[in-house]
N, C-alpha and C positions, 0 to 999 in steps of 0.2 A: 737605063734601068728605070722601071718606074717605080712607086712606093704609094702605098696607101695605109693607115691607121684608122683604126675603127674602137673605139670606146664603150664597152658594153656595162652595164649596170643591175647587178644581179642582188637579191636578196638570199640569202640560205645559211641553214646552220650545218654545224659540224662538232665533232668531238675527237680530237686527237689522240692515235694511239704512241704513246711517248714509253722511253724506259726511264724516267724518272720524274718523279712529283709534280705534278702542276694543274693550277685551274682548267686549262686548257684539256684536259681528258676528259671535262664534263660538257654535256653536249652545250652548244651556244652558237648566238649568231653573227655575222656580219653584218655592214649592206656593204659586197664588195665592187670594187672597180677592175675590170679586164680589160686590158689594153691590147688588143689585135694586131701587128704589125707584118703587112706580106710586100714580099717584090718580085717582079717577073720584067724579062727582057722583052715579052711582048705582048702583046693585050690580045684577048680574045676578039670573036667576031663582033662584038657587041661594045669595044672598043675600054673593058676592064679588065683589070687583074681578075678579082672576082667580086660577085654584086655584096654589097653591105647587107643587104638581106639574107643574102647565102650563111654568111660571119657569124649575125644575129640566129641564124636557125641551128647553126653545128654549134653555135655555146651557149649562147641563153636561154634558148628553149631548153634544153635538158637539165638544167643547174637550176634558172632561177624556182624560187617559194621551194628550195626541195632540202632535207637533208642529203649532205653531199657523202654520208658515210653508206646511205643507200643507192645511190645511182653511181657511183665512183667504184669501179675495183681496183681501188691503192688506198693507199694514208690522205685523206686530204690534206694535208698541208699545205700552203701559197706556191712552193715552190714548185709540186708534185703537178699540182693544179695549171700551173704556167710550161709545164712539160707537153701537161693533155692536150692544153692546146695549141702549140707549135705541131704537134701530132694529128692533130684532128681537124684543123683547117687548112686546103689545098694554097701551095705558097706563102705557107707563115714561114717567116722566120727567127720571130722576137714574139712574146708575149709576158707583159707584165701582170701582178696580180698582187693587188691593195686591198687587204682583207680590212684595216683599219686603219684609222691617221698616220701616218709614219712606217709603216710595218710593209714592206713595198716587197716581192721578189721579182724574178726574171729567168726564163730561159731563152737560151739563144744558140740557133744555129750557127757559126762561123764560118762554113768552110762550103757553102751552098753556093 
């Protein structure tokens, strides 16, 4: 099995929609960290999972400098966020997402 992680670095703000009280409904920013993680039993012709450029194009370019409540149709939240992109990059199966120091989530495929 091979494995590769790819570490993206995005700017953007957000404003969460919550059912109860908090800073966090007022729009605001990050600088967030995306951690990409994909695996594949065999490499392409070109001798990759897939190119780190590829990675960079399906999530950074759409996300960074943007409000994520206008390019997202869901809640942005870290978690939701870390969804989009197990979904939207070919052979992910983990991606983490670090909105702030400490404040880390994760989705993950298991069963792939």
């Amino acid at each position: 099995m091979y494995y590769l992680e790819k570490k993206i670095e995005i700017s953007a703000c957000h404003r969460l929609e919550l059912d109860y009280e908090s800073k966090c409904t007022r729009l605001h920013g990050h600088n967030w960290t995306i951690t990409i993680y994909c695996r594949s039993e065999k490499l392409d012709s070109n001798g990759m999972i897939i190119d780190f450029s590829e990675i960079k194009r399906l999530v950074k370019e759409p996300l960074d400098h943007q409000n994520l409540n206008d390019v997202l149709p869901f809640n942005p939240t870290a978690e939701n966020l870390a969804r989009w992109c197990v979904e939207r990059v070919p052979h992910c199966y983990k991606a983490t997402v670090q909105e702030s120091e400490g404040n880390i989530a994760s989705y993950v495929i298991d069963n792939e």
